[in-house]
C-alpha positions in Angstrom: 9.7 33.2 -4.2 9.8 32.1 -0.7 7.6 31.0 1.8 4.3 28.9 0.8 2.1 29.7 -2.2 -0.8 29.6 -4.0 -0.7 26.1 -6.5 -3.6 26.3 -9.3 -4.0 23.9 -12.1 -6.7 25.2 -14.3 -8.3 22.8 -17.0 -5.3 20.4 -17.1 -6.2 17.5 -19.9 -3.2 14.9 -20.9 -4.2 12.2 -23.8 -2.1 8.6 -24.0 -3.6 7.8 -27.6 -7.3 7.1 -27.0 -7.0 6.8 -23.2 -8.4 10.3 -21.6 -5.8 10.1 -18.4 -6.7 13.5 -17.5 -9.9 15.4 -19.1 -10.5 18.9 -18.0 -9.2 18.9 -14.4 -8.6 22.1 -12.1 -7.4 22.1 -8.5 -6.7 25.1 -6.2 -4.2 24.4 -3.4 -4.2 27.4 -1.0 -1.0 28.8 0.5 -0.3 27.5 3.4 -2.8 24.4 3.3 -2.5 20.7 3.3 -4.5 19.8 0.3 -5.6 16.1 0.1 -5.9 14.1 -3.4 -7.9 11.6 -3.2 -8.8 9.0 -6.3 -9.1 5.5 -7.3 -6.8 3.8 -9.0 -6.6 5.0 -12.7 -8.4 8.4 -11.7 -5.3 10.2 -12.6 -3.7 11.6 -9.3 -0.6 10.3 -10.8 -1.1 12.1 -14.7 -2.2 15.1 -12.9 1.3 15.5 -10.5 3.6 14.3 -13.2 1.8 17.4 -15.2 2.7 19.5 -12.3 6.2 18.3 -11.7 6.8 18.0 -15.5 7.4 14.4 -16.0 4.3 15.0 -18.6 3.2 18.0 -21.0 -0.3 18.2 -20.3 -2.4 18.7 -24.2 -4.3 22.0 -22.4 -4.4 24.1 -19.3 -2.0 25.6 -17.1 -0.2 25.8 -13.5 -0.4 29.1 -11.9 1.6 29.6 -8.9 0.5 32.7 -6.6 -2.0 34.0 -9.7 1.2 34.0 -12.1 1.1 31.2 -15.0 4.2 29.3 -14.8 5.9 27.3 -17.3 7.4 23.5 -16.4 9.4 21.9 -19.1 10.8 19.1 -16.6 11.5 18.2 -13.3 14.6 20.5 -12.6 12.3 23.8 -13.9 9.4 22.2 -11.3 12.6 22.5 -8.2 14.1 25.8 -9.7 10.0 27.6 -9.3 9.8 25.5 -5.4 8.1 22.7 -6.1 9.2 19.5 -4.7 7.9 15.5 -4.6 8.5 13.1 -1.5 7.9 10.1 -3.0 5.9 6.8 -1.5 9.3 4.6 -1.0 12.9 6.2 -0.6 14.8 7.6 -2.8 18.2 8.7 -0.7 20.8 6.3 -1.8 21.1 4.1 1.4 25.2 3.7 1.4 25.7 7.6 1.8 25.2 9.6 4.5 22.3 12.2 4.9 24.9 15.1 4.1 26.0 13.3 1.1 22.4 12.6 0.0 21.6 16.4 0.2 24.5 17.9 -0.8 25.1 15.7 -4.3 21.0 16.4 -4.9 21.7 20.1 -5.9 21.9 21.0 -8.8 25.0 23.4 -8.0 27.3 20.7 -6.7 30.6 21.6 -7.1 33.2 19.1 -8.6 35.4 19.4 -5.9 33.7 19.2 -2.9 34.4 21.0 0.6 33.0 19.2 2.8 33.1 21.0 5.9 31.8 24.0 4.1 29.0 21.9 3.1 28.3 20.9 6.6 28.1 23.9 8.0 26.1 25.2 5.1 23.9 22.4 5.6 23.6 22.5 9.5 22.9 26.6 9.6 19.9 25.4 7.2 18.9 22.5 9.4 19.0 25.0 12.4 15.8 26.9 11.0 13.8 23.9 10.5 11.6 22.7 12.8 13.3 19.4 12.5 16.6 18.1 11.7 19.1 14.3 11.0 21.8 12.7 11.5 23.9 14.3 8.7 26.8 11.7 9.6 25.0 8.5 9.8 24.4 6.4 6.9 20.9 6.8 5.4 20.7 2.4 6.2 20.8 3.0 9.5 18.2 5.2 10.1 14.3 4.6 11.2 11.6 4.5 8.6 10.7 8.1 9.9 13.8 9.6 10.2 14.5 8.4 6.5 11.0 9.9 5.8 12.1 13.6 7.4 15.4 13.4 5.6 13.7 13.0 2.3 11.4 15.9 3.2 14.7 17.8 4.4 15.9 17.3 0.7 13.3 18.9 -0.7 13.1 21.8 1.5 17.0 22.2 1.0 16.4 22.0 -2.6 14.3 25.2 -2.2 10.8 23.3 -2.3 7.9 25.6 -1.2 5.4 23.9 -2.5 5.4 20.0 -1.4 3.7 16.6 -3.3 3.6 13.7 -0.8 2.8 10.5 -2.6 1.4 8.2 0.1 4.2 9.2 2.2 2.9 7.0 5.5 2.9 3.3 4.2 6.4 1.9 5.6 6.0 4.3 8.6 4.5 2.9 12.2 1.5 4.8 13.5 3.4 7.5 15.5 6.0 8.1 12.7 3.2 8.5 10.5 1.1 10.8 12.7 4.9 12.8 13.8 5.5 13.2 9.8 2.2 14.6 9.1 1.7 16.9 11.7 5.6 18.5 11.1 4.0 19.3 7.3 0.8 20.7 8.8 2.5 23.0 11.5 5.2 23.9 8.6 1.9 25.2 6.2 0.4 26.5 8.7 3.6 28.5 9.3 3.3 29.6 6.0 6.7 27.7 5.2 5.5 25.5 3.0 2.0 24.0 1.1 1.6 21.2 0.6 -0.6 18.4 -1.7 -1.1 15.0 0.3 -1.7 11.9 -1.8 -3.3 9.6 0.1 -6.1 6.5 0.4 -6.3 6.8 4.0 -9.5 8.9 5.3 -7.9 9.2 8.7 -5.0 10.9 7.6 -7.2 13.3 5.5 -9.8 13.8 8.7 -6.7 14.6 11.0 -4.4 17.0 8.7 -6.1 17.9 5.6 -7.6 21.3 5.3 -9.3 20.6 1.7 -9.7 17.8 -1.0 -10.1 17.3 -4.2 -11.4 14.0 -5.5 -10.7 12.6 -9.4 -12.3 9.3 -10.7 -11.9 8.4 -14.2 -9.6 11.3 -15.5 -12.7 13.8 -14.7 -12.9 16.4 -11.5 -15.3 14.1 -9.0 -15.8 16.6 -6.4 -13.8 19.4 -4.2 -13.9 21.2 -0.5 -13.2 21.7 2.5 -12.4 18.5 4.7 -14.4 20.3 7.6 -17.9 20.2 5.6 -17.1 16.8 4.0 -17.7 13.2 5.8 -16.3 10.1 4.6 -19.1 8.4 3.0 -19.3 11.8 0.8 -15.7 11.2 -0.1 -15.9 7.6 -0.8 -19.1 8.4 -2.7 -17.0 11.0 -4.9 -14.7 8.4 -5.5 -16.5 5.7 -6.7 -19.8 7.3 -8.2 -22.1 4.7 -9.1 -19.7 1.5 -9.0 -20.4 0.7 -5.1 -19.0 -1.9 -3.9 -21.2 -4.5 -2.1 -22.3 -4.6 1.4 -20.0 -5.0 3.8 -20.2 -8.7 5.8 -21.1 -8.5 9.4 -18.7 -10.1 11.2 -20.7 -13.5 13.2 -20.2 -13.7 16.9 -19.5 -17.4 17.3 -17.0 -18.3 19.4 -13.7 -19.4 17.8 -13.6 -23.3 16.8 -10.4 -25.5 17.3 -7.0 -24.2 16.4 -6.7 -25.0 12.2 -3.0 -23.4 12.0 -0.2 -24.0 14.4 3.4 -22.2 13.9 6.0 -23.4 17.1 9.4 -22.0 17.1 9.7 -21.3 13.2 12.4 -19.8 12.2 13.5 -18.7 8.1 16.5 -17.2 6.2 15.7 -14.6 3.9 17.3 -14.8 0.7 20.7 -13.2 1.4 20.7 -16.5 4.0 20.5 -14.1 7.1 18.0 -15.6 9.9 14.4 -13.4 9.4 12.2 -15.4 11.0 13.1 -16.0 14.5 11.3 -18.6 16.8 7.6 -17.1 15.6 5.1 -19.0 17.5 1.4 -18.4 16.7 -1.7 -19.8 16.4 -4.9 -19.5 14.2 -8.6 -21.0 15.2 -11.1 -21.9 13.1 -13.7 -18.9 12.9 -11.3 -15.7 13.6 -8.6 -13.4 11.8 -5.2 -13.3 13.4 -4.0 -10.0 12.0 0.0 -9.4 11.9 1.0 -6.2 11.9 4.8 -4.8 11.2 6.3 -2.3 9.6 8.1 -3.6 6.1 11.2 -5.7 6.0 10.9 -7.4 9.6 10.0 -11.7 8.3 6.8 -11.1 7.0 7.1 -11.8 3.5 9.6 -14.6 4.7 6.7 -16.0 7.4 4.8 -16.1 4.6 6.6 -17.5 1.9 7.5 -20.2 4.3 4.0 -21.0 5.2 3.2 -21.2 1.4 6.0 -23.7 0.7 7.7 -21.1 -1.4 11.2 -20.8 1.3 12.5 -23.9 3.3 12.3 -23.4 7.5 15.2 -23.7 9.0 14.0 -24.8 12.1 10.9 -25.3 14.2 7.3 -26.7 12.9 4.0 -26.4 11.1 1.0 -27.9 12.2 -2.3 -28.0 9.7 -5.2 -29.3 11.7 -3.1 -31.0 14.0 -1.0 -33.0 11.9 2.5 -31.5 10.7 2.6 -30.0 7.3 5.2 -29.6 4.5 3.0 -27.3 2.2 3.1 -30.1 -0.5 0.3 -29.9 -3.1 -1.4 -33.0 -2.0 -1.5 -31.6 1.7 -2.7 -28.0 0.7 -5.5 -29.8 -0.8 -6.4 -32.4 2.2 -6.2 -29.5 4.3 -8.3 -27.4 2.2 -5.4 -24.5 2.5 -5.7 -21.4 0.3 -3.3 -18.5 -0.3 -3.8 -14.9 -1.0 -0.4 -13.8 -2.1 1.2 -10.8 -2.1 1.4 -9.4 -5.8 -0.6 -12.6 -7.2 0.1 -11.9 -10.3 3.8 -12.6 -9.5 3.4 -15.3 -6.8 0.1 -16.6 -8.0 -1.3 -16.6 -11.4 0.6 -17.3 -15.1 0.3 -14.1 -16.6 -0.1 -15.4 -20.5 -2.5 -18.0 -19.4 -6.0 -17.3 -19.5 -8.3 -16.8 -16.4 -10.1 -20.1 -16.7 -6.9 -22.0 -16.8 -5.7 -19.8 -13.6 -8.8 -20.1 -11.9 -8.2 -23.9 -12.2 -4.2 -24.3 -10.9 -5.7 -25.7 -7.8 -8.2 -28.6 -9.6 -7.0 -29.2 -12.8 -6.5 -33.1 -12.0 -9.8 -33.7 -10.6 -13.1 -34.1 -12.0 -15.6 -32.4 -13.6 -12.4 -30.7 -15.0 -9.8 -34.0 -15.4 -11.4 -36.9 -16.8 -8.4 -39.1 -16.5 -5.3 -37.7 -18.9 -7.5 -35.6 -20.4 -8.5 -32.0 -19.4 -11.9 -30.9 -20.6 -11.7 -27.3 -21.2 -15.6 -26.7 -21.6 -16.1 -28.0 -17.7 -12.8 -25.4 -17.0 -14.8 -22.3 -18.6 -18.0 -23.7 -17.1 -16.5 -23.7 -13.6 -14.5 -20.2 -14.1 -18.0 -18.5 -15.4 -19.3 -19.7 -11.9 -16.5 -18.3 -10.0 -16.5 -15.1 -12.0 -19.7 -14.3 -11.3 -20.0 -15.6 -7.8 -16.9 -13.0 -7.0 -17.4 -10.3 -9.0 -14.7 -10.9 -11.3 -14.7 -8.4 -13.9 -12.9 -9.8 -17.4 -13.8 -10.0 -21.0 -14.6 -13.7 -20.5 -12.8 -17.3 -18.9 -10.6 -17.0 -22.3 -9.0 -13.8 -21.4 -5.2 -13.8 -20.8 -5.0 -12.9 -16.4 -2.4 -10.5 -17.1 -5.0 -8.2 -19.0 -7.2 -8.1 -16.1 -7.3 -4.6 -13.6 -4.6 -5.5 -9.9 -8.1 -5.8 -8.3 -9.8 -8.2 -10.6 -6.7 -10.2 -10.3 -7.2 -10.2 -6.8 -10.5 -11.2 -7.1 -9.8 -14.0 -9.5 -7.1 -15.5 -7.1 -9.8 -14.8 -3.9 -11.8 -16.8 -6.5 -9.9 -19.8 -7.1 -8.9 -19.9 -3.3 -11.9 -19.6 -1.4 -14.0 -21.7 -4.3 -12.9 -24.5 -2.5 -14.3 -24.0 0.8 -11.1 -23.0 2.2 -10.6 -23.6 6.0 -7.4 -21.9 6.3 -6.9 -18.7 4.5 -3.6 -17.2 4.2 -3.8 -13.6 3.1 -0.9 -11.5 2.7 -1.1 -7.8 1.8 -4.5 -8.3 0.0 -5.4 -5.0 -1.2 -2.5 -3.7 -1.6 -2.7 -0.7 -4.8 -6.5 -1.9 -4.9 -9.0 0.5 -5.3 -12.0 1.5 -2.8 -14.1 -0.7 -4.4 -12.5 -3.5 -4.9 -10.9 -2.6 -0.9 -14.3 -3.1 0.3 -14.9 -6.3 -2.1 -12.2 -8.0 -0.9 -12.2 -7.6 2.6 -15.8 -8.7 3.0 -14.8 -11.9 0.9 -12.4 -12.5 3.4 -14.9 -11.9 6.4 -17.0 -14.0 4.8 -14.5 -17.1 4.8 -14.0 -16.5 8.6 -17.8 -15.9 9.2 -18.1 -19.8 7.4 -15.1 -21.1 10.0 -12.2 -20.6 8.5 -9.1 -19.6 10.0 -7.4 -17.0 9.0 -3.7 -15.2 9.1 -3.8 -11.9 7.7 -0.4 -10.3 7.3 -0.5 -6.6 6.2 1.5 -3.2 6.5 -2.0 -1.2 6.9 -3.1 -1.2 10.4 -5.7 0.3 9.9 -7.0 -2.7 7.6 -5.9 -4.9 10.5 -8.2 -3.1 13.2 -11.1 -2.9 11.0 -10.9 -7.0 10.4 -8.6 -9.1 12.8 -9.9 -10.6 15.7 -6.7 -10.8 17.4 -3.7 -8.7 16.2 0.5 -9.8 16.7 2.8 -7.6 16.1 6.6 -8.9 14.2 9.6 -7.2 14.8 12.7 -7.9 13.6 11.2 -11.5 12.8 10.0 -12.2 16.6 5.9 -11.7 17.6 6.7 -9.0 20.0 2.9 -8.3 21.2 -0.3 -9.7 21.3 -3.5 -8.1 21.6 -7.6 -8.3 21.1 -8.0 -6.2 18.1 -11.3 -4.5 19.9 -8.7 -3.6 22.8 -6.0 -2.6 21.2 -3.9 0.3 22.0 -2.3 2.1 18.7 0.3 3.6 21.3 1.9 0.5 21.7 1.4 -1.4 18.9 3.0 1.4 16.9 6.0 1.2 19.7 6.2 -2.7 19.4 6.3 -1.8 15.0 9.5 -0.1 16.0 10.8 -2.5 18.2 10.6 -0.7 21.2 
């Protein structure tokens, strides 16, 4: 088989136990298309390509490649009939060099290896492709993109004709994105290659996907071409009758007095190499200063730093004018709150229950404290409040936080933090893996804070997010602010250069 082909799966159901993953599902992928899946999470994009790939035995239906059932035991029968899986983060080991990478990921590899064989094996091969790497450097020392077409360079080596990209765009900048997804579409439309794109961005479906299918719950939502489709259809697929609230308009007060000052801050990360490097920013009261970067370059260290969570090694903090050492007694003077990345991690107990989560920032004050004594009754009382107020879906205030969905965990913390009346609001990476719904939840929460004056940093790999809420947008590279911009003005050209440190 060579070239693109046809991909069907035709009535594909896989049971865990009681739990319906995947109920009845067929897809058509036409040769030579880019086929977007789109779902939320749970829908079962991911039971349906493990099926595929054979990393799962679905309970009924079958994969039919060019009309012809086909049979996939595991993974290395999925590469041996062309299909191949470029996966959301990297999976080249980053010590070796591309030509190591690809050569040791056949399965022919010789024991003793000629390498300059192998070379000139592998560089005939590059030579037909539309695109090519470094074979010599190190796979560390390449760009988010070119570490992106090197993975899609495996595959194609490996003999994939048939191509899953798991949200292959979300450590890439704008243009690397957009270079990556338009090399796929000219290769299927080539006929080289189709391909199934895995995605929760509507722009990247708009621009380069020729048809969709939508799951939600397990279940076949909705199917077509992208060209006879808008996105409110989509999103409507997606989320059926479970819409998420109105989105917040955004007030058009003019911004209060600066809340957050950072001067000259600089941060280790935790190998004690300098990541944050003489960042200087400030936040007013009223607006969302959006930072935008790819990955890796002091974010999470800007972050953690702000929090209290990672020492500065140098320059200053100021909270409402005064300097501020992210001790608890100051977080709550200042009325502070913290949206962490992966709150369950960096924000909540897991084994403790979501009252007693909800009330990590008040325990010791009353209604709840009541001098060395905590009364639990005023704890549910005041969770049941925030629960409702935010949407917080859970069995009740008793429920162990670890049992909850990622997005009502998000929503619990959003809860705890903006229950307050926050007037700073740290937010890093806040939807995250979240669904549409609780996307659009969340973000209007977060509007809403800055709508009431509060100022808030919002740090996040999704640009798009940042363009859609930021008033003012920086861009970190390399742990410096390298740009600064009106979010209504900005130029994606050039932030996506400054995300690459150009």
């Amino acid at each position: 088989m060579s070239g693109a082909f046809t991909l069907e799966a035709a009535g594909m159901s896989k049971r865990f136990g009681a739990l319906a993953a995947l109920d009845n599902v067929s897809m058509r992928v036409e040769a030579g298309a880019v086929h977007a899946l789109l779902g939320e999470n749970g829908a079962g994009k991911s039971t349906l390509v493990k099926c595929i790939m054979g990393f799962y035995r679905a309970d009924q239906g079958s994969l039919l490649l060019d009309g012809a059932e086909a049979e996939v035991r595991n993974p290395r029968d999925a590469s041996l009939l062309g299909l191949g899986m470029v996966y959301q983060h990297f999976t080249l080991v980053p010590s070796m060099t591309v030509l190591e990478n690809l050569v040791m990921a056949r399965a022919d590899t010789p024991a003793v290896i000629d390498w300059r064989h192998e070379r000139r094996r592998l560089s005939a091969f590059i030579a037909t492709m539309p695109f090519g790497a470094p074979l010599d450097t190190p796979v560390h020392g390449l760009a988010a993109g070119e570490k992106q077409k090197a993975e899609i360079l495996k595959q194609l080596y490996l003999g994939a004709r048939f191509l899953i990209l798991d949200e292959p765009t979300s450590v890439l900048t704008p243009q690397e994105a957009d270079e990556m997804l338009g090399m796929v579409r000219d290769m299927a439309r080539a006929m080289r290659l189709s391909a199934l794109l895995i995605t929760h961005k509507f722009r990247e479906v708009l621009a380069y996907a020729d048809a969709v299918t939508v799951l939600r719950k397990g279940r076949l939502a909705g199917s077509g071409k992208v060209a006879d489709l808008t996105v409110d259809q989509m999103a409507a697929m997606m989320i059926g009758e479970d819409r998420p609230a109105a989105a917040v308009e955004r007030s058009a007060a003019a911004p209060g007095p600066v809340r957050l000052a950072v001067e000259n801050l600089t941060a280790d990360d935790a190998d004690g190499a300098e990541a944050v490097r003489g960042v200087s920013l400030a936040v007013r009261g009223g607006e969302i200063v959006g930072i935008a970067g790819v990955s890796g370059n002091g974010q999470s260290e800007l972050v953690e730093t702000l929090a209290g969570q990672r020492d500065a090694t140098g320059g200053r903090i100021l909270v409402e004018g005064e300097l501020y050492g992210a001790t608890r007694a100051e977080t709550q003077r200042h009325h502070l709150a913290l949206l962490p990345e992966e709150p369950l991690r960096n924000g909540c107990v897991g084994r403790m229950s979501v009252a007693e989560n909800m009330a990590i920032r008040n325990f010791d004050r009353p209604p709840i404290s009541a001098g060395f004594w905590l009364s639990t009754g005023a704890m549910r009382e005041a969770a049941r409040g925030l629960i409702q107020r935010y949407r917080v879906k859970t069995p009740g205030p008793d429920a162990p936080i670890a049992s909850l969905s990622g997005g009502n965990v998000q929503r619990a913390v959003l809860a705890r933090e903006l229950g307050g009346d926050a007037h700073i609001l740290i937010a890093a990476n806040p939807v995250f893996g979240l669904d549409f719904a609780a996307v659009a939840d969340i973000h209007s929460q977060i509007v809403a804070a800055r709508n009431r004056g509060a100022a808030v940093l919002l740090v996040s790999e999704d640009l798009d997010e940042l363009l859609d809420l930021s008033d003012r947008l920086l861009v970190i590279s390399e742990g410096r602010i390298v740009l600064e911009t009106p979010a209504a003005a900005a130029d994606r050209t050039a932030i996506g250069r400054a995300m690459a440190g150009h």
